[in-house]
C-alpha positions in Angstrom: 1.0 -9.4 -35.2 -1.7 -7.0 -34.6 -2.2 -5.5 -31.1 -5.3 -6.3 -29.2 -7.2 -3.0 -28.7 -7.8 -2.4 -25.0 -11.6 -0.9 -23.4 -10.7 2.3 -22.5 -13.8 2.3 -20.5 -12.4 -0.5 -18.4 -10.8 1.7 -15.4 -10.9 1.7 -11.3 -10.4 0.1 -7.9 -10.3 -3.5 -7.1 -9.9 -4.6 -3.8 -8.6 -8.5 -3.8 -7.6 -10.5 -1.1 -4.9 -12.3 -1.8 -4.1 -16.2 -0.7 -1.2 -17.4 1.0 1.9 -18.4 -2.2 1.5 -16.2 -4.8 3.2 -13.1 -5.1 1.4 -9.4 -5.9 3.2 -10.0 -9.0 1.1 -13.2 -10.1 -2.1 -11.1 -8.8 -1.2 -8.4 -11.1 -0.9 -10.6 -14.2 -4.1 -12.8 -13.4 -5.9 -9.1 -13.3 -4.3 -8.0 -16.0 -5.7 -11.1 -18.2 -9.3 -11.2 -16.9 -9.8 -7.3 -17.6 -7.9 -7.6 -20.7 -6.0 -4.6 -20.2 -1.7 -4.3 -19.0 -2.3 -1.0 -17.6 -2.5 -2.9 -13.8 -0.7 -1.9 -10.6 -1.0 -1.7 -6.9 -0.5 0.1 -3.7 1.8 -1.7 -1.8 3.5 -5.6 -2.3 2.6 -8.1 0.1 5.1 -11.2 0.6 3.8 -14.8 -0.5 3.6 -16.1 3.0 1.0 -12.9 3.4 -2.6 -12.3 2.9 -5.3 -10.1 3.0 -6.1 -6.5 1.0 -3.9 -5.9 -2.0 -5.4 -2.7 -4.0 -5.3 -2.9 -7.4 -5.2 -0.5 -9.8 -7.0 -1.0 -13.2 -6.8 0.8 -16.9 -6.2 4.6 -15.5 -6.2 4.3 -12.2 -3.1 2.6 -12.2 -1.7 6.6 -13.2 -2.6 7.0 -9.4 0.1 5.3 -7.7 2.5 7.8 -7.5 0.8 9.8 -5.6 -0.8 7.4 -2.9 2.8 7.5 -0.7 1.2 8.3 2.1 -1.3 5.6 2.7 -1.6 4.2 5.9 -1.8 0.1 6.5 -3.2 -2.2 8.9 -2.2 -5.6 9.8 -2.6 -8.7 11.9 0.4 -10.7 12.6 1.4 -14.0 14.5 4.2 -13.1 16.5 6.5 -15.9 16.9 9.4 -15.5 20.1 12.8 -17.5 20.6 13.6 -17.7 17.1 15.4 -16.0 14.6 15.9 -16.2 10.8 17.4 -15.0 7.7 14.4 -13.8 6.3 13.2 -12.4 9.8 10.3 -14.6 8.8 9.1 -18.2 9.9 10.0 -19.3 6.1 13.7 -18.1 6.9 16.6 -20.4 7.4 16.9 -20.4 11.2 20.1 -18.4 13.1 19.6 -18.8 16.7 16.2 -20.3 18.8 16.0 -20.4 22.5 13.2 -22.0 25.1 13.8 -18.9 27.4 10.5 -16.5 26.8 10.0 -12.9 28.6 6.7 -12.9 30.5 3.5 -11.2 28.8 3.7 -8.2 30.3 7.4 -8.1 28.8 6.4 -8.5 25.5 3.4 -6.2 25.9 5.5 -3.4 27.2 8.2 -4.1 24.1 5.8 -4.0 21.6 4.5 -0.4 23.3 7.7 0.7 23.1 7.7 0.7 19.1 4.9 2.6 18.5 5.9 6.5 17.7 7.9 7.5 14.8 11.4 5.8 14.3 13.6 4.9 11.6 13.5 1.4 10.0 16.4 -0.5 8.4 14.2 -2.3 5.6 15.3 -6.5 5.4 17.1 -8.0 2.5 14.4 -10.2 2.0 12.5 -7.3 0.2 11.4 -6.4 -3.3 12.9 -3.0 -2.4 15.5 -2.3 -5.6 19.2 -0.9 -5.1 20.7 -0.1 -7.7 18.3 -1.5 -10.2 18.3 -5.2 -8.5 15.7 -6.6 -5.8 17.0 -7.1 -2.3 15.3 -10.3 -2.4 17.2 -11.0 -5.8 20.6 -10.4 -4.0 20.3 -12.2 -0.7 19.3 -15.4 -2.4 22.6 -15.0 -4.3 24.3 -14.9 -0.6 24.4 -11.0 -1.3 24.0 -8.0 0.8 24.2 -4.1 0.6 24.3 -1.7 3.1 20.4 -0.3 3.2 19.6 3.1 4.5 17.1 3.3 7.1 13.8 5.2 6.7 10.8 6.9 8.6 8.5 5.0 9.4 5.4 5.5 11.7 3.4 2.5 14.1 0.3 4.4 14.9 -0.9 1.3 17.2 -0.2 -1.4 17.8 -1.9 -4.1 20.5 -0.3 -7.7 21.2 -2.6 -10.5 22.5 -1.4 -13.9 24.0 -2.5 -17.0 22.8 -2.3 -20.6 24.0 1.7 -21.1 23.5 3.7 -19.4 25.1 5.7 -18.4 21.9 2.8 -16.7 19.8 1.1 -13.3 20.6 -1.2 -12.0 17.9 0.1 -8.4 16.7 -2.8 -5.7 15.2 -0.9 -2.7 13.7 -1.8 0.0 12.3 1.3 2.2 10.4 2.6 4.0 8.0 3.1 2.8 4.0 6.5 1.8 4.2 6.7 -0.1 7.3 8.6 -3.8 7.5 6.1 -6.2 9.8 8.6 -8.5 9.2 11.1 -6.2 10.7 8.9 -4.9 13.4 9.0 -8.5 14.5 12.4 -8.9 14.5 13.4 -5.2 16.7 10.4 -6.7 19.2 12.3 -9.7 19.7 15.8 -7.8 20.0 14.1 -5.5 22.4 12.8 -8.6 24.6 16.6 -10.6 23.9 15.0 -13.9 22.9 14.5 -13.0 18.8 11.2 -13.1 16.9 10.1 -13.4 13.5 7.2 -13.0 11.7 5.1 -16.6 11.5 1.9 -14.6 9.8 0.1 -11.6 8.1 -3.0 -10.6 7.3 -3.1 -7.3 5.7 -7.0 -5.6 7.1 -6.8 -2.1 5.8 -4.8 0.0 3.6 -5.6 3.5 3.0 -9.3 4.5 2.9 -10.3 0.6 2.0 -10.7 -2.6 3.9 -11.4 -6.7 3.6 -14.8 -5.5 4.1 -15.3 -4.8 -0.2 -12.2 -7.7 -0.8 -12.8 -10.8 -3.1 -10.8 -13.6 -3.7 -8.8 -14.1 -6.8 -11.2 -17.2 -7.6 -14.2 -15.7 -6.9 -13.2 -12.9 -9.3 -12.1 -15.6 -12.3 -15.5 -17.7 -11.5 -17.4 -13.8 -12.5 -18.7 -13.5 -16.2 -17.6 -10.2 -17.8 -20.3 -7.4 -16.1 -20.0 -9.0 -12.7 -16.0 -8.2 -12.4 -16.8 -4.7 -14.1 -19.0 -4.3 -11.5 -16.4 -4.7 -9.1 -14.2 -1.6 -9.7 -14.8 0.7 -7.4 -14.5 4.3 -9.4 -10.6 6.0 -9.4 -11.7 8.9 -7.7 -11.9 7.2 -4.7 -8.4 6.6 -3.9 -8.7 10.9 -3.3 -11.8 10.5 -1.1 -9.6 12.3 1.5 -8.8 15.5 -0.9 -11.0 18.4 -0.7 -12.8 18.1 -4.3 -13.1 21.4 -6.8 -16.6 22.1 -9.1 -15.4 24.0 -12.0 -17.4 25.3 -14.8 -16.9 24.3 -18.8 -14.8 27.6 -19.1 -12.1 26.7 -16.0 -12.7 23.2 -16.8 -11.0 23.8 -20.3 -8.3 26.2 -19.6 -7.2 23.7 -16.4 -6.7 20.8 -19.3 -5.2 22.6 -21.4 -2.2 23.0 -18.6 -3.7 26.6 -17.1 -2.9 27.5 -13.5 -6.0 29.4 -12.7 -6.2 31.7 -10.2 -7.9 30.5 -7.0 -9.8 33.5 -5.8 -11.7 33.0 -9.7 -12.8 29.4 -8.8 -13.4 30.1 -4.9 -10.7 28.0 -3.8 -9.5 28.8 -0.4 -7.2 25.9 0.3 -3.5 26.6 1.3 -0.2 26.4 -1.4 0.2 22.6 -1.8 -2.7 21.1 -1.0 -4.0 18.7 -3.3 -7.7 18.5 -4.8 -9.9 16.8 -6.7 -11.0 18.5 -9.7 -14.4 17.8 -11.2 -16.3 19.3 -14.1 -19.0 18.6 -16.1 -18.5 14.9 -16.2 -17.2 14.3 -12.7 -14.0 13.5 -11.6 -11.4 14.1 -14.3 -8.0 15.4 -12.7 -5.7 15.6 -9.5 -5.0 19.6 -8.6 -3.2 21.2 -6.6 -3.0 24.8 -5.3 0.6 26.6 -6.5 1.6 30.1 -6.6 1.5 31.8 -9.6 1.8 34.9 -10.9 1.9 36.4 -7.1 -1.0 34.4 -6.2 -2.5 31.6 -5.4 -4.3 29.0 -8.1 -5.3 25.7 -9.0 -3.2 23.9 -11.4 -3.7 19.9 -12.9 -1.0 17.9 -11.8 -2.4 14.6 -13.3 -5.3 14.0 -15.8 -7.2 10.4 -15.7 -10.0 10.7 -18.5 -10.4 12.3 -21.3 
């Protein structure tokens, strides 16, 4: 069976906002068949039960991933008090539920209490893999390993009541890497009566927002030029990277896997930052600044056109 020749030119940044049931998985496939390429990823997995900005990474972008670990995320959440699940969500089989509920100002000084840098014991209920297999995979066969907790930062985060007693609306902003779900459940530990996680809205992640999101049917309802139009170019996933003009000459030797000496290209960034390199083209590689030869220079780290 021949292989379908995919657009090469077909490449960039699509911000969807995903519905409540399907997984980022199922988004990833539905992109994957209306571009018509497989080369499709993401920046960070949001749960069925969530919603909100999922950034997708089409034709060579999705090269990029590896190296956007350190994106930061925002969220609005439904916290949800006297209750407790498996899942540490309100879709969770429930453990323990209570009518006693702390007073507002408890909850408000709880939820202060988390913000700073801790470490986080991610959930079962995650499509973190050990050992090759999905959390998720293992605790719905009545599994469970032993996970190691991680760094994780809450930058913010503001809890507002609303008209039950039970619910206060959560807006956090935190490191990639961080468990709402989770945070939930340490809120409700810190305030004795449990809590889980009854919703989530992802708002931000990174250097994009809802603001440029569109739906999944919006984007299948588009002819062909309209969803082009909506990838947003790869470069700007490193819109926070200082960016590097290099003439043809540097240009060439940098492709061809040449660490050129910074003081030739007026560089003046430190060892290890990162850059964007651009020639006569634009955009065409991530850099970064290493020591070679007793000095410092630019080298290519990751090349995304040709």
């Amino acid at each position: 069976m021949k292989k379908t020749q995919e657009d090469p030119t077909i490449s960039g940044v699509l911000l969807l906002d995903k519905p409540e049931g399907p997984t980022s998985h199922d988004m990833v496939g539905r992109v994957r068949r209306l571009y018509g390429t497989r080369r499709v990823g993401h920046t960070g997995t949001l749960d069925p039960l969530a919603t909100g900005l999922l950034v997708v990474l089409v034709g060579r972008a999705a090269k990029a991933a590896e190296y956007l670990v350190s994106d930061d995320k925002r969220y609005t959440a439904l916290l949800q008090l006297g209750l407790t699940t498996d899942t540490e969500d309100i879709t969770g089989e429930v453990l323990n539920r209570t009518d006693s509920l702390p007073a507002p100002e408890a909850v408000a000084a709880a939820c202060a209490g988390m913000v700073g840098e801790s470490m986080q014991i991610p959930p079962m209920y995650s499509a973190l893999k050990v050992g090759g297999r999905k959390l998720v995979d293992i605790a719905r066969a009545g599994g469970e390993v032993e996970r190691e907790a991680r760094p994780i930062t809450v930058h913010s985060l503001t809890c507002t009541p609303t008209d039950r007693p039970d619910l206060y609306t959560l807006d956090v902003h935190c490191s990639k890497g961080t468990y709402i779900r989770t945070l939930c459940a340490d809120i409700g530990r810190a305030l004795g009566c449990g809590a889980v996680m009854a919703s989530l809205r992802r708002t931000a992640s990174g250097g994009f927002s809802l603001d440029g999101a569109i739906t999944p049917d919006a984007l299948e309802a588009m002819d062909e030029p309209a969803r082009r139009s909506r990838l947003i170019p790869l470069e700007s996933l490193f819109a926070s990277l200082p960016a590097l003009k290099l003439g043809e000459f540097h240009e060439r030797l940098i492709r061809g896997g040449c660490a050129v000496a910074s003081r030739k290209l007026g560089a003046r960034q430190p060892i290890g930052t990162q850059l964007q390199l651009c020639g006569k083209g634009g955009f065409f590689a991530l850099g970064e600044v290493v020591m070679a030869e007793g000095e410092p220079a630019v080298k290519m780290i990751k090349l995304f056109t040709l």
